[in-house]
C-alpha positions in Angstrom: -16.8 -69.1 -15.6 -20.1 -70.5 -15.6 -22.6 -68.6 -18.6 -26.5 -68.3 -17.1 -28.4 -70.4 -19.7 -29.3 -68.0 -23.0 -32.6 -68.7 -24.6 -32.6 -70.2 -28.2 -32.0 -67.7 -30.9 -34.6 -67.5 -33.5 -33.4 -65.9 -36.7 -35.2 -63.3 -38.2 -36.7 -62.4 -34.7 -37.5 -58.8 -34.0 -34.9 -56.6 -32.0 -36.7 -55.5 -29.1 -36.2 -52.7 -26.9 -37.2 -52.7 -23.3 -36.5 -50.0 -19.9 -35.6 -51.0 -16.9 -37.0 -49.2 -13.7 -35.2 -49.6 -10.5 -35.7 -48.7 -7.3 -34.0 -49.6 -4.2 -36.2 -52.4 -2.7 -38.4 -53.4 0.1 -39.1 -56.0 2.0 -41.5 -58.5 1.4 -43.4 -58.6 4.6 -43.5 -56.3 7.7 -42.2 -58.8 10.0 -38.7 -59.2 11.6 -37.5 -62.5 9.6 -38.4 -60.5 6.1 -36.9 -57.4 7.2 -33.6 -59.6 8.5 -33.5 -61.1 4.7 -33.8 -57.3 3.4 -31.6 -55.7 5.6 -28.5 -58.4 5.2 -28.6 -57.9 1.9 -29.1 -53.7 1.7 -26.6 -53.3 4.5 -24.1 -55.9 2.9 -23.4 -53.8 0.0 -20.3 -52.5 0.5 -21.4 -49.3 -1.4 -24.2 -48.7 1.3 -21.7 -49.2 3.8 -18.2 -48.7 3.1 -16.3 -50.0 5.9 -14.0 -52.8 5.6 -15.8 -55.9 4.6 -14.3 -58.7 7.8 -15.0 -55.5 10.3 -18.8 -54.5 9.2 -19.5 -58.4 8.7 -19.3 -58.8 12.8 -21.0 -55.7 13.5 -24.1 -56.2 10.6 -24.1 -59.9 12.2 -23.2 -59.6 15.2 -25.2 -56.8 16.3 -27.6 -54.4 13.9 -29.5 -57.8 12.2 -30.1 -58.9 15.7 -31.9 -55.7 16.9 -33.1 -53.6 14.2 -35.3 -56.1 12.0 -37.9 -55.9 15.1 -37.8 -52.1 15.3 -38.0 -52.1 11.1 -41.1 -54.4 11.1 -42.9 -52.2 13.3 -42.2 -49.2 11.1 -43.0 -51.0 7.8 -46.3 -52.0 10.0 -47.5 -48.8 10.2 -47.3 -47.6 6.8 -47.9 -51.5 5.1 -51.1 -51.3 2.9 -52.8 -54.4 0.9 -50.7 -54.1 -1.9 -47.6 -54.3 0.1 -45.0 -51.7 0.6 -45.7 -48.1 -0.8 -42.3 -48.2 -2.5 -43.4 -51.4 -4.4 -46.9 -50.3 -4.9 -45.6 -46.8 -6.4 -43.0 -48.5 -9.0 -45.1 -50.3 -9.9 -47.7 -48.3 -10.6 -44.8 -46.1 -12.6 -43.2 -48.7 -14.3 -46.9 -49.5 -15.9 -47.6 -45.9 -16.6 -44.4 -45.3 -18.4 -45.3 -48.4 -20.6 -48.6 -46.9 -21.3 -47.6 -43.4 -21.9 -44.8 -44.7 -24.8 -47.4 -47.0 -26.2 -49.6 -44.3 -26.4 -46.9 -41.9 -28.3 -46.7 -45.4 -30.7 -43.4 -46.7 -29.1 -42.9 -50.0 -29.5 -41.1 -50.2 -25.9 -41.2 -53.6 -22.7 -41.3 -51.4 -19.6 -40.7 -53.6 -16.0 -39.4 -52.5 -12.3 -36.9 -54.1 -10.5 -35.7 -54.0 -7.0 -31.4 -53.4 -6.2 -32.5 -54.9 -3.0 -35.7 -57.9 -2.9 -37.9 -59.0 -5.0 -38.3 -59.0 -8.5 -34.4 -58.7 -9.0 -32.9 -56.7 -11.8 -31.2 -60.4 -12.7 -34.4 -61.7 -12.6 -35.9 -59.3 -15.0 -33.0 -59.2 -17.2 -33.1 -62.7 -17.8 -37.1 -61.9 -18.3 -35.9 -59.6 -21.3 -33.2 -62.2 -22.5 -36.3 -64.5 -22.9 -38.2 -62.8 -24.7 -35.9 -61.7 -27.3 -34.8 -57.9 -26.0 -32.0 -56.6 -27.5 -31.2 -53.3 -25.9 -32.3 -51.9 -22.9 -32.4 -48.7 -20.8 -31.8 -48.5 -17.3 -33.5 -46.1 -15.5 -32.9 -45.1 -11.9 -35.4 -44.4 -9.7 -33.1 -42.1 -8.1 -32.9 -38.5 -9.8 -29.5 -37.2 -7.8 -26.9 -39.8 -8.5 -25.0 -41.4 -5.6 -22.6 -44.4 -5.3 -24.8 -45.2 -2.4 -27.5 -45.8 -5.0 -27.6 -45.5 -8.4 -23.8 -47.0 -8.9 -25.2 -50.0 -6.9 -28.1 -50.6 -9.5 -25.0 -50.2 -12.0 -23.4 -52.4 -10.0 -25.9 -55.4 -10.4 -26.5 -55.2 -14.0 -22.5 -55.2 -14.5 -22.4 -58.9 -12.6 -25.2 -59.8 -14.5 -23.2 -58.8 -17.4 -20.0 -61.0 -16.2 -22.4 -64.5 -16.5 -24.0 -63.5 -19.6 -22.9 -64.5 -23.0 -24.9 -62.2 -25.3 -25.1 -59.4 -23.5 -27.9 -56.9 -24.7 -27.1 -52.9 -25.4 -27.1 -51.7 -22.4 -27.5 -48.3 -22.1 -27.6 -46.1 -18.3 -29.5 -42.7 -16.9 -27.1 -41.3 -14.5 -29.3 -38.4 -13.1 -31.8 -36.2 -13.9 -31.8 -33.7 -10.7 -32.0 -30.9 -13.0 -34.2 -31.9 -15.9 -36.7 -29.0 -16.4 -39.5 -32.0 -16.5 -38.7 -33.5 -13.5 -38.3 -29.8 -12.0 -41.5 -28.8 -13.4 -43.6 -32.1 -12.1 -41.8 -31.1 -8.6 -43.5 -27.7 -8.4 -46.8 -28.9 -9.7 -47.5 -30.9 -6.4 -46.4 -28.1 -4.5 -49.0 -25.6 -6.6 -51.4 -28.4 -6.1 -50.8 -28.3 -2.2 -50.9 -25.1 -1.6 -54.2 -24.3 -4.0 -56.2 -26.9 -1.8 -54.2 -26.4 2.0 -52.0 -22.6 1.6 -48.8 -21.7 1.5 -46.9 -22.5 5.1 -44.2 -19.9 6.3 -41.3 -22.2 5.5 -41.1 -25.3 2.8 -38.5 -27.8 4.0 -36.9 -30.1 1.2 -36.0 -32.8 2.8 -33.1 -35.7 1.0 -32.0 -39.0 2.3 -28.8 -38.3 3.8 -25.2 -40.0 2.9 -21.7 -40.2 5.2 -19.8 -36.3 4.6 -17.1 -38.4 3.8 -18.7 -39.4 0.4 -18.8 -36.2 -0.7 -14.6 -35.6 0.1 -14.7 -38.6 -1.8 -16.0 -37.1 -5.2 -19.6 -38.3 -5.0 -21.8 -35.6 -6.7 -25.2 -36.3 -4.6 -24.6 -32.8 -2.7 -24.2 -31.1 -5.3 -26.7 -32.6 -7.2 -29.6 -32.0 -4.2 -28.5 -28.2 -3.8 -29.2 -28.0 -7.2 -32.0 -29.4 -7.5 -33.7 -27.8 -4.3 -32.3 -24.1 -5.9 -34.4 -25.0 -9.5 -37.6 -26.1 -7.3 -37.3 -22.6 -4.8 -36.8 -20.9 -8.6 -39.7 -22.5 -10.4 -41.8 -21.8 -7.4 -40.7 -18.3 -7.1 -39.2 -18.7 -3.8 -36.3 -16.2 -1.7 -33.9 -17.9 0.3 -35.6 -17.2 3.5 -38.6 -19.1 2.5 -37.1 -22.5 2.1 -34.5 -24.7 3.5 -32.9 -27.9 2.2 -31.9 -30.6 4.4 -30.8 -34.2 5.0 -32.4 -36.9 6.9 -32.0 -40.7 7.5 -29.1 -40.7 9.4 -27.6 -43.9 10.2 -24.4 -45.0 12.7 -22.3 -42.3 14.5 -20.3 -40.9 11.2 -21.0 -37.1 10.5 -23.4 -37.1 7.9 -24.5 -34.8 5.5 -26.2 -31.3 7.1 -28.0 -29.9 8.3 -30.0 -32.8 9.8 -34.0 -32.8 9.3 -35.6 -33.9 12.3 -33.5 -31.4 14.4 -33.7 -28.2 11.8 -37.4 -29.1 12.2 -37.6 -29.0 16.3 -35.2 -25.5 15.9 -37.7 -24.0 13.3 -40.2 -24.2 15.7 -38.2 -23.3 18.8 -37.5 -20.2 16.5 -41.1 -19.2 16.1 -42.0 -20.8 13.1 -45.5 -21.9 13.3 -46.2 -23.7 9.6 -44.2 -25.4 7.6 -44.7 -28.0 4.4 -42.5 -30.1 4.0 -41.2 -32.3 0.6 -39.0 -34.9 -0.5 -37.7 -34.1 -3.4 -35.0 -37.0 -4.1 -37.6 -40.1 -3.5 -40.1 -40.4 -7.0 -42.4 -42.7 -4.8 -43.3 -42.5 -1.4 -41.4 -45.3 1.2 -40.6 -45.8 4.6 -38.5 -42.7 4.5 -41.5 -40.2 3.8 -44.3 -42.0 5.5 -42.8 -43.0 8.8 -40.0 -41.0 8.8 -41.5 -37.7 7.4 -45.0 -37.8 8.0 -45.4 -39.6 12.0 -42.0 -39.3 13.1 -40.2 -35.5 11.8 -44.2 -34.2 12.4 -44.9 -35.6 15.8 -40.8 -33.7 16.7 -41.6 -30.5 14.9 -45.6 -30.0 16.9 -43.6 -31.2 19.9 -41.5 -28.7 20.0 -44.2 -25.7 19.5 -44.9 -25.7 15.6 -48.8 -25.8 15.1 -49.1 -27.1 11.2 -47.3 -29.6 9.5 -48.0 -29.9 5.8 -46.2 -33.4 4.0 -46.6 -32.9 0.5 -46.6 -36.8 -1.2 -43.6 -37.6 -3.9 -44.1 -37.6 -7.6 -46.3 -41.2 -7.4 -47.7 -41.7 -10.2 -48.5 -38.6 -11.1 -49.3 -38.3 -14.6 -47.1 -34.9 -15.2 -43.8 -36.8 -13.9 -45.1 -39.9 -16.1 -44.7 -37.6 -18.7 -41.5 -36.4 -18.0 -40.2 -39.9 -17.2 -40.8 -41.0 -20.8 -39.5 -37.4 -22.1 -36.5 -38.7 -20.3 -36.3 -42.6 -21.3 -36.9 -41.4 -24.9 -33.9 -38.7 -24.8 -31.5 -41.4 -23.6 -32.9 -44.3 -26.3 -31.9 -41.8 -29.3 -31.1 -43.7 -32.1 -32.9 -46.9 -31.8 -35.6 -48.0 -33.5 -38.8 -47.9 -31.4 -41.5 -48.8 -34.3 -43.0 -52.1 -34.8 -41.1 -54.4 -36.6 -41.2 -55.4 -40.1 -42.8 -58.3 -40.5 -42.0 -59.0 -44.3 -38.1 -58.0 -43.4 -37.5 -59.9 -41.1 -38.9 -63.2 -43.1 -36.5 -62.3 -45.2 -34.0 -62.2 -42.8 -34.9 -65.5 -41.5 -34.9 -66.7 -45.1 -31.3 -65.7 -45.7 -30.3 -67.3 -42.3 -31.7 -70.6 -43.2 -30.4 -71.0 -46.6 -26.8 -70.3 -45.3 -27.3 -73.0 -42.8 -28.7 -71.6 -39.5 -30.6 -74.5 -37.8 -33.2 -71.8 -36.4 
């Protein structure tokens, strides 16, 4: 096996600590040739898709990257803004404030995004770390409910990055934190915030990206984790069952997927009568395709359609400083037991000093 070139050690060099930040990617341009790039590799991961590999690679090839970039673009399009994607603006925008916030609380701590799927690659920024001397690192899913679909596949990509590295750094990973009381409690601040400035609607829809049924038969804890997290949010916001529903959207191919359905809860809510509803995603820390286009144009235009008369998106946690906050509460719980102060400068000449006199060359 062929090792990815390691940078020259330097003895006595400082052990640095860094977090990772991943999220699931974007494309680099709204256009149809970017969004074929991005969609080959998204939909080529066989934990996105788990059919069998020589089947899916006609139909991905043969049919979906032939039609859907076009469609894709046009979406992308109408949410684009001059800083690119939303999703890329947002992580970054997080990845910076989580730096800032453990700088502030004198952590000595490299904070950097990367993308599962596009640009900048976790390889990329692992080999970034490698570079510049880090020697553990933390990473953090952008993805508080964890899901093969998801958070394994960011596992999954640090593992083969693993497999061509010789000195691997310790690596340490955040599963989930659907039910973390910070996270919770940063969750029902936007929705106090919402309702102080625009009311309280009759019904608050929590809306989650949807996965195949068939994970969940499977053992794949996301259900469980999303009912749990919606119950904690109706709780913390002193919600009844009647005054909120939980439900799954994004549904793609002709599989049964997790319900009940968005889109179509949201067209019977109003059929039903129900005039105002607000409406949060609760599983997506930034906003993306899925809450601007999806959410705010497409399940809003449905739901108005159909007879409702307000329609009430409440934004994700952004870069909001409260789930800042919690998101370093979080890192720091997980990086227990390493040493986030500056380094020594005095110890580790001595160090180096040591090295050299038993023969090290560096």
């Amino acid at each position: 096996m062929a090792f990815n070139t390691e940078p020259s050690f330097q003895h006595g060099q400082a052990a640095r600590t860094a977090i990772l930040y991943c999220n699931l990617g974007t494309p680099s341009a709204p256009t149809a040739p970017a969004l074929r790039t991005y969609l080959a590799e998204f939909l080529g991961d066989s934990r996105v898709v788990e059919i069998p590999k020589p089947i899916w690679w006609l139909i991905l090839h043969g049919i979906i990257l032939r039609v859907r970039p076009a469609k894709s673009a046009a979406k992308y399009a109408s949410i684009w803004t001059e800083g690119g994607s939303p999703l890329k603006v947002f992580t970054e925008q997080q990845a910076q404030s989580l730096g800032t916030e453990l700088q502030s609380r004198d952590h000595k701590v490299t904070v950097r995004y990367a993308m599962r799927y596009g640009q900048p690659s976790i390889p990329e920024q692992l080999n970034a770390f490698k570079a510049e001397g880090v020697q553990r690192v933390l990473i953090v899913p952008a993805y508080p409910q964890y899901s093969g679909t998801t958070t394994a596949s960011v596992f999954d990509a640090v593992y083969r990055w693993g497999l061509k590295t010789r000195l691997i750094p310790e690596l340490r990973f955040v599963n989930h934190y659907h039910d973390d009381a910070r996270y919770i409690a940063a969750l029902a601040q936007t929705v106090r915030e919402h309702w102080a400035t625009h009311g309280q609607a009759e019904q608050l829809v929590m809306s989650f990206h949807g996965v195949p049924e068939r994970t969940l038969q499977l053992g794949d804890p996301y259900h469980c984790e999303c009912m749990k997290t919606g119950r904690l949010l109706a709780e913390a916001l002193g919600l009844t069952k009647d005054q909120y529903k939980l439900t799954f959207q994004s549904r793609f191919g002709k599989a049964k997927w997790l319900e009940p359905y968005t889109e179509p809860t949201l067209i019977a809510m109003a059929q039903q009568g129900v005039k105002r509803v607000d409406v949060i995603c609760p599983g997506f820390t930034g906003d993306c395709l899925e809450t601007l286009e999806e959410i705010q144009q497409e399940a809003q235009e449905a739901f108005l359609h159909a007879g409702g008369e307000s329609f009430n998106y409440i934004p994700c946690l952004n870069n909001n400083p409260q789930w800042v906050q919690a998101l370093a509460d979080i890192s720091l719980d997980h990086m227990q037991g390493w040493d986030l102060s500056a380094p020594n400068a005095a110890a580790l000449a001595t160090s180096r000093e040591r090295a050299l006199a038993h023969g090290a060359q560096n």
